[in-house]
C-alpha positions in Angstrom: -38.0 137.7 171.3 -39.6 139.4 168.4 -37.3 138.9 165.8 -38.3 142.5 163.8 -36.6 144.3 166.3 -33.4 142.5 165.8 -30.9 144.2 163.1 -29.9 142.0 160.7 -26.7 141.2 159.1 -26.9 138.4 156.9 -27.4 138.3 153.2 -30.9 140.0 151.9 -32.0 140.5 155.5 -31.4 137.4 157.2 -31.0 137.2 161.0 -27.7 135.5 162.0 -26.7 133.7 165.7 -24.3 136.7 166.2 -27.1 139.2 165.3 -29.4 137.4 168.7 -26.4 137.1 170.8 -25.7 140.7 170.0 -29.3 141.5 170.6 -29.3 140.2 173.9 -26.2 141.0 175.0 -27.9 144.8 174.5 -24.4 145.9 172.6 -26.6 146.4 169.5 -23.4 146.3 167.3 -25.2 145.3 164.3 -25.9 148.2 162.4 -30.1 149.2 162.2 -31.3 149.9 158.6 -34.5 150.1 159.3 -36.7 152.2 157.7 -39.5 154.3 159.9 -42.9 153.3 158.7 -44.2 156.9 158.6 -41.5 158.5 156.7 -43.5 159.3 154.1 -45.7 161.7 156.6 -44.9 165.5 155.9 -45.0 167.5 158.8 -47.8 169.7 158.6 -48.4 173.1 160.3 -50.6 173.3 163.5 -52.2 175.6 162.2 -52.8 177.8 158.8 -53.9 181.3 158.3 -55.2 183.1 155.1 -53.7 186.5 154.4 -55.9 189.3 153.3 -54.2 192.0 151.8 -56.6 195.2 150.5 -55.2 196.5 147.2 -53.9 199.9 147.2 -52.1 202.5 145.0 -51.0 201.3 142.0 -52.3 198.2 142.1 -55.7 199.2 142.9 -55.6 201.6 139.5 -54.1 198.7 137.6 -56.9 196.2 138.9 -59.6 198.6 137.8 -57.8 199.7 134.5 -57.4 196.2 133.5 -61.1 194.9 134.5 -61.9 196.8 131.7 -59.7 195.8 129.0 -61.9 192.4 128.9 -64.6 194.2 126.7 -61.9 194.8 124.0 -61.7 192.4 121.4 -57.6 192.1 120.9 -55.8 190.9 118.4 -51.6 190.3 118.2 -49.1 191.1 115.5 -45.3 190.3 116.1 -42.0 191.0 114.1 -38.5 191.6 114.6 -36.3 194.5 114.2 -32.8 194.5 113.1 -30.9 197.3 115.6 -27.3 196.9 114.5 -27.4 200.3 113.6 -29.4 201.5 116.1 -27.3 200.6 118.6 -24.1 202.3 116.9 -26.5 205.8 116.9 -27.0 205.5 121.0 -23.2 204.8 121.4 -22.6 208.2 120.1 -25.6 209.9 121.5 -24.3 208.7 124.8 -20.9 211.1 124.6 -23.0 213.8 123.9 -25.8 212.7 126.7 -22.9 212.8 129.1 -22.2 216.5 128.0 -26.1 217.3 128.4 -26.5 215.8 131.8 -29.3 213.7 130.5 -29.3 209.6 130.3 -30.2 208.6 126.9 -31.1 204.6 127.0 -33.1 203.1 123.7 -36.8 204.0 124.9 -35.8 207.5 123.6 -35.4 206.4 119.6 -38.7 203.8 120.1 -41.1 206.4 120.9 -39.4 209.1 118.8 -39.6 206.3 115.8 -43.5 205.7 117.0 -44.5 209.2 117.1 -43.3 209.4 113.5 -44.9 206.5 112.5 -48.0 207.8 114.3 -48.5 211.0 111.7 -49.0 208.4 109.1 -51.3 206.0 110.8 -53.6 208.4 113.3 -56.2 205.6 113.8 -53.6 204.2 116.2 -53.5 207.2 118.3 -57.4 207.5 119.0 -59.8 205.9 120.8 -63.5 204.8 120.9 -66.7 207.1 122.6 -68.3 205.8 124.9 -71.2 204.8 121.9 -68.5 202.8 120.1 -70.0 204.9 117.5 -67.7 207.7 116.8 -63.6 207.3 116.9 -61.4 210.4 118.6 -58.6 211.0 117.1 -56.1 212.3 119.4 -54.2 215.7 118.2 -51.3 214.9 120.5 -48.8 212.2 121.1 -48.9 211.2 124.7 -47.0 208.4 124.8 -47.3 205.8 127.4 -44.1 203.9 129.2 -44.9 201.1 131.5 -42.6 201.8 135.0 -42.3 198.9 136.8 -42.0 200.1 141.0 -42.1 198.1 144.4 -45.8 199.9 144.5 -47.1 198.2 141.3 -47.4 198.7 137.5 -47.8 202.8 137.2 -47.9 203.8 133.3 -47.4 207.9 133.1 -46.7 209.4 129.8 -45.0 211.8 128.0 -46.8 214.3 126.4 -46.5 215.9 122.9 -44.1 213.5 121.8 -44.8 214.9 117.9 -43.1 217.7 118.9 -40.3 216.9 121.5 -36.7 216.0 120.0 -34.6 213.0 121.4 -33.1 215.0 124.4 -36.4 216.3 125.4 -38.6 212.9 125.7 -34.9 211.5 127.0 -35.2 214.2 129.9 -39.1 213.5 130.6 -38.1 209.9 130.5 -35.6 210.3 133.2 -38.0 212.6 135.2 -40.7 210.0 135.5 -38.7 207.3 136.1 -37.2 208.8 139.0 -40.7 210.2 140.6 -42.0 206.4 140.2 -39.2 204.9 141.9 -40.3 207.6 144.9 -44.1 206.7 144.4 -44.7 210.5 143.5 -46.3 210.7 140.2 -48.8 212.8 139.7 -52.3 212.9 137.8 -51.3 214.7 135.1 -48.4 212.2 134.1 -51.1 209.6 134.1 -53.4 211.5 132.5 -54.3 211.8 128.4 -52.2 209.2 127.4 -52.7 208.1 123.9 -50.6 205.2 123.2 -48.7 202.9 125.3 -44.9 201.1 125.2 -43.8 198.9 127.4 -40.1 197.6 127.6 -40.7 194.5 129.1 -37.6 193.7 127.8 -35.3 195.5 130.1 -36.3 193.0 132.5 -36.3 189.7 130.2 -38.1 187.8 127.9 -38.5 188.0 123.8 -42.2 188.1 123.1 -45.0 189.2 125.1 -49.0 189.5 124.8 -49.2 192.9 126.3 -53.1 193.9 127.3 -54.3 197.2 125.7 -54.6 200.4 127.9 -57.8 201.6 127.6 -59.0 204.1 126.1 -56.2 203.6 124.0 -56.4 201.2 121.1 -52.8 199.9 120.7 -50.0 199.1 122.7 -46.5 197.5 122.2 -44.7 195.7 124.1 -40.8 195.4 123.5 -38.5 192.2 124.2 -34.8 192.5 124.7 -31.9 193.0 122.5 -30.5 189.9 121.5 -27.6 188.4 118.7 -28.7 186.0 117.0 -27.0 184.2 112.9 -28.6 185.5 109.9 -27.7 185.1 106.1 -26.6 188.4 104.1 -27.2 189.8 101.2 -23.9 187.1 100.1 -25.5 184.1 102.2 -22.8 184.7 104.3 -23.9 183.8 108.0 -23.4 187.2 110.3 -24.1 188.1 113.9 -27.1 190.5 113.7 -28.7 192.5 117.0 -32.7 192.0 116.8 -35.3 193.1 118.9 -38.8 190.9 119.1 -41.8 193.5 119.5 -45.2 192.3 119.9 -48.5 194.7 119.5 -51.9 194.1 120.7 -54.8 196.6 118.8 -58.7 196.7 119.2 -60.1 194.8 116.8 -62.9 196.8 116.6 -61.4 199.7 114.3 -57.9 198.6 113.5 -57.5 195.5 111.2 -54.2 193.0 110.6 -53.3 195.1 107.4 -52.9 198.8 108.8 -50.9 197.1 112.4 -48.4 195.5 109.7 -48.3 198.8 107.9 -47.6 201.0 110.9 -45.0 198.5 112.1 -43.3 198.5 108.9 -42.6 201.9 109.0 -41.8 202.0 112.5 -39.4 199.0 111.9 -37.6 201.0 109.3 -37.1 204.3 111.5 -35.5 202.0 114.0 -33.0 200.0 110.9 -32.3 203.2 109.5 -32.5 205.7 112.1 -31.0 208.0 109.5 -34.2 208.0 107.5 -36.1 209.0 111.3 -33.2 211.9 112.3 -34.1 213.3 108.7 -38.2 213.6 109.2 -37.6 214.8 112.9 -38.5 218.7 113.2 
């Protein structure tokens, strides 16, 4: 008899008189807690295939788009935005959206707010020629939205944003989002773009390192609303609704000093969207 194929009763494994009788008697009542010697083994696969998939549509223009952002040099700058107030403005915008037919979500007032901003800081809406030696400043503002579809990445853009109102880049908003969701946008939505926002935000996350655009030289990316405490002007602890945005700009012709001046002006359209209803022609 090999006593390892006996199951053992007794204290810290021992074999008891019962557990042979048992054993030979073939009722095996003893209960077996023996552990397999290969159950550490996973069980593998018989057999494992790579999968090649060629890169299409808008993935294959974000590949090729992207491969070239490596030759920008890019730096970051990051803030926060206060959008208590903000938020009370699309409240009421949204009664008289309703009226309009036309959706009105919070991308409206950040491009509005960055087109203004824009007329005081045109360096961010040029780009480099192909010498790196002269810069093109853009006349209009095309801005950018990144679209997020089962296809891909696809970034159209809305032109002449300088001189469209809030309903009007609301409408053109709408309109693009709903020819991405249908993979139908065309080459002149993608084409001329200027400047580039991207609400990652809508889908999570706080801040981002967002990769420039090119030939654009700045792009934002925006994280999502959230409440967080903050002392008042009575160091009184409030509930305050912030926003995290987070900029990357070619270092080669836009320094530190004139990102933190831009966003500091866009920052205060967006806290006191009075102040960017009043410049709006």
């Amino acid at each position: 008899i090999d006593l390892k194929d006996i199951p053992s009763t007794g204290k810290d494994g021992r074999i008891l008189k019962e557990d042979i009788l048992k054993f030979l008697e073939g009722k095996g009542t003893a209960k077996d807690t023996t552990i397999p010697r290969d159950w550490y083994k996973a069980t593998l696969p018989t057999e494992t295939i790579d999968k090649v998939v060629p890169i299409r549509g808008y993935n294959r223009i974000m590949a090729k788009t992207m491969a070239q952002t490596t030759k920008i040099p890019h730096f970051g700058y990051c803030d926060e935005v206060c959008v208590d107030r903000l938020v009370d403005l699309r409240d009421q915008l949204k009664h008289i959206a309703k009226d309009l037919g036309v959706k009105i979500s919070y991308m409206p007032l950040f491009i509005k707010a960055a087109s203004l901003a824009l007329k005081q800081f045109p360096i961010l809406n040029s780009s480099l020629d192909g010498t790196v030696e002269n810069i093109i400043y853009k006349a209009a503002h095309n801005i950018c939205i990144a679209v997020d579809t089962n296809n891909g990445l696809v970034v159209p853009n809305i032109k002449n944003c300088e001189s469209k109102n809030l309903w009007e880049i609301a409408s053109e908003l709408n309109r693009l989002h709903e020819l991405a969701k249908k993979n139908q946008i065309s080459k002149d939505d993608l084409a001329d773009g200027t400047f580039t926002l991207s609400n990652i935000g809508s889908i999570g996350g706080t801040y981002a390192h967002p990769v420039i655009f090119p030939p654009q030289v700045v792009i934002g990316a925006l994280g999502r609303i959230h409440t967080i405490p903050r002392f008042d002007e009575k160091d009184q602890i409030r509930p305050i609704r912030i926003i995290c945005v987070s900029w990357s700009a070619d270092h080669r012709i836009i320094d530190g000093a004139t990102m933190a001046r831009f966003c500091n002006l866009w920052k205060q359209y967006l806290e006191n969207p009075a102040i960017m209803i009043a410049e709006m022609k």
